[in-house]
C-alpha positions in Angstrom: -4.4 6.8 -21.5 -2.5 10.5 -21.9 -1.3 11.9 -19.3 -3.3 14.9 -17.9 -2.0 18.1 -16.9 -1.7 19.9 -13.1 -5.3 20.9 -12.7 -6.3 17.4 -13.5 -3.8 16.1 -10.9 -5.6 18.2 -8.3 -9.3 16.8 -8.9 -7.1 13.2 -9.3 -6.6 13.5 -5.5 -10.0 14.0 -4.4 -9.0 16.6 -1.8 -10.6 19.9 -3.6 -14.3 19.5 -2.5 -13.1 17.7 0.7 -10.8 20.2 1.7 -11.3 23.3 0.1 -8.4 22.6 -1.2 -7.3 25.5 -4.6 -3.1 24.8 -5.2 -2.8 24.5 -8.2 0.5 21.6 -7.9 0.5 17.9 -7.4 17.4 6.1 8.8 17.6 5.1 12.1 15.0 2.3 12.5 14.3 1.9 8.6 15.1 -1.4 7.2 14.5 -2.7 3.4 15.1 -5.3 1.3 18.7 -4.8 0.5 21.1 -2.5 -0.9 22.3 -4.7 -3.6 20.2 -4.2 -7.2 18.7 -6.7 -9.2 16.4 -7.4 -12.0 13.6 -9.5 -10.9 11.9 -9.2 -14.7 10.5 -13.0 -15.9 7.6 -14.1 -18.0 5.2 -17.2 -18.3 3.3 -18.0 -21.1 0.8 -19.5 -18.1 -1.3 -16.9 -16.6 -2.4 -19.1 -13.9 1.1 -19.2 -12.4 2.1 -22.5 -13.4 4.3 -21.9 -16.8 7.9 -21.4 -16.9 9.2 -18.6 -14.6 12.5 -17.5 -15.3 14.1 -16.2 -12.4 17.5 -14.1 -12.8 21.3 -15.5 -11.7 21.3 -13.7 -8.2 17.5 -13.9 -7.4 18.2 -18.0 -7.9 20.9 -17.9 -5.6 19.3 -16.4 -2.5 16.2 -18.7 -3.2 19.4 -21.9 -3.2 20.6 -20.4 -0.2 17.2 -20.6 2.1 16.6 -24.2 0.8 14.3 -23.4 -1.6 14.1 -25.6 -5.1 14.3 -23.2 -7.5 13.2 -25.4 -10.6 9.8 -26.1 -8.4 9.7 -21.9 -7.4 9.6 -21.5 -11.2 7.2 -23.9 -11.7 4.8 -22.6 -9.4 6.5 -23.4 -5.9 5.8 -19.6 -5.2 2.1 -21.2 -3.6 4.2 -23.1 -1.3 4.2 -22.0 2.1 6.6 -23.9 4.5 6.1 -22.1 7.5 9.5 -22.6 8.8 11.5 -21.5 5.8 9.5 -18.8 5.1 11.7 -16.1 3.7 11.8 -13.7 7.3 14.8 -12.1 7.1 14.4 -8.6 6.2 17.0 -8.8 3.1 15.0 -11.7 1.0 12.2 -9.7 -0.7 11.6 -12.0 -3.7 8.8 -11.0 -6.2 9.7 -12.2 -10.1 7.2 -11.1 -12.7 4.5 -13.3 -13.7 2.9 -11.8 -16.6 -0.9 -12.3 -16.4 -0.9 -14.1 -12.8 -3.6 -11.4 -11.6 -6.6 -11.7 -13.7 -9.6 -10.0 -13.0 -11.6 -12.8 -10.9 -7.7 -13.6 -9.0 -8.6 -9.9 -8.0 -12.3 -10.1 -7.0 -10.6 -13.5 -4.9 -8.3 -11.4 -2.9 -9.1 -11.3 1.0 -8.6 -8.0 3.0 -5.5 -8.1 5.1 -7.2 -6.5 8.2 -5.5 -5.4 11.8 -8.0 -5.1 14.1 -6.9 -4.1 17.4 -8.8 -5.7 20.9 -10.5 -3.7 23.3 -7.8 -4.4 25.5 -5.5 -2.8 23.0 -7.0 0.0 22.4 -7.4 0.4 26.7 -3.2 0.2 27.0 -2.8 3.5 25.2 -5.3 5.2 28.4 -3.5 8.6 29.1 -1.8 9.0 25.5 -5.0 8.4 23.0 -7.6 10.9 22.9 -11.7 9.8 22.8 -12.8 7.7 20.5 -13.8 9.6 17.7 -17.1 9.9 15.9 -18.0 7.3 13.4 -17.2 9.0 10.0 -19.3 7.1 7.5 -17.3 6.8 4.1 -17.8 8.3 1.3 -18.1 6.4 -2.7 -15.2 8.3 -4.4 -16.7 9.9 -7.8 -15.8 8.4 -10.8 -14.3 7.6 -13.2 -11.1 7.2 -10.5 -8.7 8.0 -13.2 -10.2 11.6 -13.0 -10.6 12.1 -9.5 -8.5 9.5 -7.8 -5.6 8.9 -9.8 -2.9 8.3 -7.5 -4.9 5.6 -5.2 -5.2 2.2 -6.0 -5.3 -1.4 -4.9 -2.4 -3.5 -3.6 -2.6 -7.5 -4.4 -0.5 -10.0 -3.1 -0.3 -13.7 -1.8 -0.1 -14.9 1.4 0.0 -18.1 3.1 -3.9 -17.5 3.4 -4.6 -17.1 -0.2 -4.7 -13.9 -2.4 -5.1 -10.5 -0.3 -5.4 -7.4 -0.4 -4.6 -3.6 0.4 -4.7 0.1 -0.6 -1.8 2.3 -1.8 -0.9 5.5 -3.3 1.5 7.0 -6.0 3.7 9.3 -4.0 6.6 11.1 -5.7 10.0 10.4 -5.9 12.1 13.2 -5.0 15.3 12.1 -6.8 13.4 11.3 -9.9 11.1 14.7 -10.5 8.1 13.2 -12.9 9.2 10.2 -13.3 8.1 8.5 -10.1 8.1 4.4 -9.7 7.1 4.8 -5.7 4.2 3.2 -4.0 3.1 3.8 -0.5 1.6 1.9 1.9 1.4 -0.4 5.2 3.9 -2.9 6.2 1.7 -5.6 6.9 0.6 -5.3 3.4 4.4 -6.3 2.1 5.4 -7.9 4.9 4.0 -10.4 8.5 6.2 -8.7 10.5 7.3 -11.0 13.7 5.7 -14.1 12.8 6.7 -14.2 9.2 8.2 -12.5 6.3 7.6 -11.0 3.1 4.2 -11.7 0.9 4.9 -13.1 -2.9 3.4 -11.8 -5.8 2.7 -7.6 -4.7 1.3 -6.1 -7.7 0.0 -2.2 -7.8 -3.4 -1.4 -9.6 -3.7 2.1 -9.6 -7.5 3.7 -10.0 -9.2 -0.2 -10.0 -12.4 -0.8 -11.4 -12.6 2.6 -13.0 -15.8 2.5 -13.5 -17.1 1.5 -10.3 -18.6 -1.3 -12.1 -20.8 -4.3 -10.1 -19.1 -7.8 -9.7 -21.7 -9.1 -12.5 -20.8 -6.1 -14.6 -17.2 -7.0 -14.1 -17.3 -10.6 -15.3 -17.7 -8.6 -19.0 -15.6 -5.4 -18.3 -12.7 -5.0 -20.8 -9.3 -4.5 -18.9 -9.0 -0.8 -19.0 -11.9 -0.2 -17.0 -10.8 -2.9 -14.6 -6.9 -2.0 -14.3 -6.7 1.8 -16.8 -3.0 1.5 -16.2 -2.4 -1.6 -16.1 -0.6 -3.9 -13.3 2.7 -2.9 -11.8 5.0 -5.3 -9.7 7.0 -4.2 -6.8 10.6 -5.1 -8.1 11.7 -4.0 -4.4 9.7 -3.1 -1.4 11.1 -1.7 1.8 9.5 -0.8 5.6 10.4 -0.5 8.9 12.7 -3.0 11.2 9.9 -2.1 13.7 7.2 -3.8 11.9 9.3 -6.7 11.0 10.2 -7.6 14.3 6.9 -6.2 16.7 4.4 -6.4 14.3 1.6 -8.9 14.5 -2.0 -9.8 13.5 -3.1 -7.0 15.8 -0.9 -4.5 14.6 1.5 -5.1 17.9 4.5 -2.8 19.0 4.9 -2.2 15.2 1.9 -0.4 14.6 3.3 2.7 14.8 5.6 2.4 12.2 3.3 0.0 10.2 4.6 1.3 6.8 6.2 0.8 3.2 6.9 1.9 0.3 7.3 -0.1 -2.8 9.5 0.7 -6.2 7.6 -0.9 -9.2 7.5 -1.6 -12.2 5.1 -2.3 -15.2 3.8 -5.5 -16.3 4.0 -4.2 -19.7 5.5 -0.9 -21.2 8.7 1.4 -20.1 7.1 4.5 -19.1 7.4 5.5 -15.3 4.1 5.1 -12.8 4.2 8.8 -12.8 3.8 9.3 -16.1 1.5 6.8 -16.7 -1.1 7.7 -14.1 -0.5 11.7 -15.0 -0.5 12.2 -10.5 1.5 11.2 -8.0 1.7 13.0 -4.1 4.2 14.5 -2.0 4.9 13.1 1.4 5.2 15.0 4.8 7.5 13.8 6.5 7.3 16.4 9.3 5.1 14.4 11.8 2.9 17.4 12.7 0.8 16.8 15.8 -2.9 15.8 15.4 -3.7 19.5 16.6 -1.6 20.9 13.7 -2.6 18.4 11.5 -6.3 20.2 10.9 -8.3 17.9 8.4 -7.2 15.0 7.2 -8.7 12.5 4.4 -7.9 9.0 4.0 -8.9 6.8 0.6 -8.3 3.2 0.3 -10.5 0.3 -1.0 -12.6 -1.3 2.0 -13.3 -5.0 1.3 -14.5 -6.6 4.6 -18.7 -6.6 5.0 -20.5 -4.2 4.2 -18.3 -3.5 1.4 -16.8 -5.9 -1.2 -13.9 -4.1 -2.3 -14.5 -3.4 -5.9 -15.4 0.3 -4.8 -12.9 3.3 -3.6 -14.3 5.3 -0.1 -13.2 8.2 1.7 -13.4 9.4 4.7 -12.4 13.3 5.9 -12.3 13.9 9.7 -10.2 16.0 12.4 -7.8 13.8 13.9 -6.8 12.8 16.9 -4.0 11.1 19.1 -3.8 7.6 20.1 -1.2 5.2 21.1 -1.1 1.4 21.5 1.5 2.0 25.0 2.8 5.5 26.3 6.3 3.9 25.4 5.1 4.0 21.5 4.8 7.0 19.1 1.4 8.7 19.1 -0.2 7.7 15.6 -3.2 9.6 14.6 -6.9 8.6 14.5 -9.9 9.5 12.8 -13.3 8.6 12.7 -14.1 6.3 9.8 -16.6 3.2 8.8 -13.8 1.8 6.1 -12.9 -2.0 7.2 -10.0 -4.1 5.8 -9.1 -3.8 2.6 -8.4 -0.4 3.0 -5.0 -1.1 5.4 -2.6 1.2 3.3 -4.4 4.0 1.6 -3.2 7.3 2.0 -4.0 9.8 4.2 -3.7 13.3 3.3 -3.6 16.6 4.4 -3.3 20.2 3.3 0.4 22.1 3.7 1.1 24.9 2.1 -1.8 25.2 -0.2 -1.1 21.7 -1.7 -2.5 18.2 -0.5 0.4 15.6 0.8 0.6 12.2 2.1 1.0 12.3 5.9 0.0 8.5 7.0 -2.0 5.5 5.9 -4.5 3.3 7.5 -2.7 0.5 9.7 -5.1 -0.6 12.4 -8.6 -0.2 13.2 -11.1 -1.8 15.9 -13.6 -4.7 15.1 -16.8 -2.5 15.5 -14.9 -0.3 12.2 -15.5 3.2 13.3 -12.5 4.3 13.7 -9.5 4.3 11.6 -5.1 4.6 13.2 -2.2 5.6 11.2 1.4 5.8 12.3 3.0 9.7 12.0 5.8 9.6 9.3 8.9 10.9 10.6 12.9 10.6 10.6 12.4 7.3 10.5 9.9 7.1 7.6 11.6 9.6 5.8 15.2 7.6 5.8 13.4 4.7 4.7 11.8 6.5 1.7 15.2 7.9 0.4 17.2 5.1 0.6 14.2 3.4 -1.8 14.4 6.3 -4.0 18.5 6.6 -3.9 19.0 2.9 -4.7 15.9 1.5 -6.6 14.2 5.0 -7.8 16.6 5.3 -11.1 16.0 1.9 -12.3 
């Protein structure tokens, strides 16, 4: 698909009608994988995961060194999860290539990875949060995505539950101008955080299901309206020593720094994400206040009832402040119908007459009217250099 110029990149992030928006351009705390490179290419001739996998020299060796068989990992010991040698240490992010593994229906499979927060969480932030907003109902983006929601797309990866999934965004990579390999998103969509570690198998599908086709209209779809550029694996993902060690099923103390970003790569092909979708965002890292904040919109792919996650929402609201515990960051809140399956998409705002990334959906409550995301600050920002610094050339 050729790569479209700037005035396409601004209807590709959906923010003109929403926002009014006319531009006319697309380490403290921070913890990652490692700092040591590697090539975690490999093919199989099996595209249901149980061919040959060949796994590089070093990748073996960390797999030898947490008891793990590598001959059975290559030969499809990747759906094993032993519990307690699940990889939890924050520098074992392991996630070879297996060409073909995510097939349309593997996708249709995947289960939201939802953080739905009590009512007793939500009460401990009483002093900090602001009223619950207004239900936002979401919005169908238009189609086709490619054109008006380029740089969103759908995050697929396996847990010890099964295939899940979550929402992401092309963001830019600052030491790489146009040729950006960056993916952001939420932390509990790349890693469990306190009880676990890091998910298997993360794969980026930017603008899925194109078309907004039906689930019986996909079972005949041809793969570019299904996955227009393709599917790109997360050679390294990094996010916060926060979420890793306080984040839980409910979000936890990690909530507020429940992000990530990943560096891919494509199943197929040598051209960069950026190129290849023709869009990719800025982020803020400035942590504006909700009050300065003005609009924001937030895009992802719900999947828990009433949606089914083949189709990309929206939602566009004035946010406010809320807070798990007064000792936590203030994230921000909007109003917003969007359930799981959407944990990760972007949120953006307007500065300086261009739309930027400023959050992404982490938690929400069980009832699905609202929607939290963490601010991105120092902390964020640190976390998202030393991804583009190490991995971003590759």
């Amino acid at each position: 698909m050729p790569r479209r110029g700037r005035r396409s990149v601004l209807a590709a992030i959906g923010l003109v009608g929403a926002l009014g928006f006319t531009a006319t351009a697309c380490g403290g705390g921070a913890d990652s994988a490692s700092d040591k490179p590697d090539a975690t290419s490999s093919r199989t001739a099996d595209a249901a995961g149980g061919g040959k996998v060949e796994i590089p020299a070093d990748l073996a060796g960390r797999l030898k060194e947490h008891g793990i068989d590598v001959d059975r990992w290559k030969d499809g010991g990747w759906k094993d999860w032993d519990r307690e040698k699940w990889l939890s240490d924050a520098e074992d992010f392991v996630n070879p290539v297996i060409e073909g593994l995510w097939k349309p229906e593997r996708m249709q499979s995947a289960e939201e990875a939802n953080k739905t927060v009590t009512t007793k969480d939500a009460a401990a932030g009483q002093g900090v949060s602001d009223p619950d907003p207004a239900p936002v109902r979401a919005q169908a983006e238009k189609t086709p995505y490619h054109r008006n929601a380029a740089p969103v797309g759908k995050v697929f990866f396996d847990s010890p539950d099964g295939p899940a999934v979550c929402s992401g965004t092309v963001v830019k990579d600052v030491n790489h101008p146009g040729k950006s390999n960056l993916v952001w998103t939420a932390g509990h969509c790349v890693h469990a955080g306190g009880n676990g570690g890091w998910y298997r198998n993360l794969v980026f599908v930017p603008a899925y299901n194109d078309l907004d086709k039906s689930e019986a209209e996909l079972s005949n779809a041809n793969p570019a309206e299904i996955a227009p550029y393709g599917n790109w694996w997360a050679d390294w993902a990094s996010t916060s020593s926060q979420w890793i060690r306080g984040g839980s099923e409910s979000g936890g103390d990690g909530a507020a720094y429940d992000y990530a970003v990943l560096h891919v790569k494509p199943e197929r092909g040598t051209k960069s994400l950026e190129e290849t979708v023709g869009a990719a965002l800025d982020v803020d890292f400035s942590a504006p206040s909700a009050a300065e904040a003005a609009k924001i919109g937030a895009w992802g792919y719900p999947a828990a009832p009433p949606y089914n996650g083949l189709q990309m929402f929206r939602c566009v609201d004035v946010p406010g402040r809320f807070s798990l515990s007064p000792a936590l960051p203030t994230m921000y809140r909007i109003g917003c119908t969007m359930t799981g399956g959407s944990s990760g998409g972007g949120w953006f705002r307007v500065l300086n007459g261009k739309s930027v990334l400023v959050s992404n959906t982490s938690i929400g409550p069980a009832d699905n009217t609202w929607l939290a995301g963490p601010q991105l600050g120092r902390d964020a920002e640190a976390l998202y250099q030393n991804m583009s610094r190490t991995y971003g050339g590759r």
